[in-house]
C-alpha positions in Angstrom: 38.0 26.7 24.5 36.6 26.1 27.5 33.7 24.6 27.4 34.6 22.2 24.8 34.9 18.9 25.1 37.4 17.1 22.8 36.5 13.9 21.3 32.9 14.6 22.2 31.9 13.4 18.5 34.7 10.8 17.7 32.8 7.7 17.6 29.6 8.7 17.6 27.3 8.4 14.4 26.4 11.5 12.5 23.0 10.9 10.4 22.4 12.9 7.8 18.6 13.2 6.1 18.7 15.0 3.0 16.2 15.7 0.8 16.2 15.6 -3.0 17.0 19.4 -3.1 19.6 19.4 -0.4 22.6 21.0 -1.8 25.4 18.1 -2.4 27.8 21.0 -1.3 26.6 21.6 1.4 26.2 17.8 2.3 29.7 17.4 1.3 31.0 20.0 3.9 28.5 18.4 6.6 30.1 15.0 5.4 33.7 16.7 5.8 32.8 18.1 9.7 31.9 14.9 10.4 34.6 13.3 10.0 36.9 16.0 10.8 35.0 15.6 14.5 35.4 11.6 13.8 32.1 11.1 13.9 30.8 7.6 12.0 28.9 9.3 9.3 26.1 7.9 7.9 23.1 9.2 5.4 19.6 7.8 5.3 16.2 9.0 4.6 14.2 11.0 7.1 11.2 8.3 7.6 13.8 5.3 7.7 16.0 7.5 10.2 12.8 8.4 12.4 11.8 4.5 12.5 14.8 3.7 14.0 15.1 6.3 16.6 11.9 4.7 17.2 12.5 1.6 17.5 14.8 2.0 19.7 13.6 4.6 22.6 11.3 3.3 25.1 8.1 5.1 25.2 9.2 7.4 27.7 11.6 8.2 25.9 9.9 9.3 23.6 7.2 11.4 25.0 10.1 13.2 26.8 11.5 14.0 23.7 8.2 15.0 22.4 8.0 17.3 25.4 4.9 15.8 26.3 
């Protein structure tokens, strides 16, 4: 692989959001890449996930995310 960059993941945290209907198989196998990768997987709620990203980006930040 080229273009790949090994240990791009291995450290980094991994959120996932799901909802009530999210399949737990399919969170499972996201939980499994994760840490395959050796990403530091966590699981949260969207809004609780959302206010953090907040809280932590500056306003511009933000906006640029927002493409705005």
């Amino acid at each position: 692989m080229e273009a790949g960059e090994k240990g791009l993941f291995r450290g980094r945290p991994w959120v996932a959001t799901p909802e009530a209907n999210t399949d737990p198989e399919a969170l499972d196998a996201e939980h499994q890449l994760a840490t395959t990768v050796g990403a530091r997987w966590r699981r949260c709620d969207a809004p609780t996930h959302v206010g953090t990203l907040m809280a932590r980006c500056n306003r511009t930040e933000l906006l640029a995310a927002l493409g705005r």
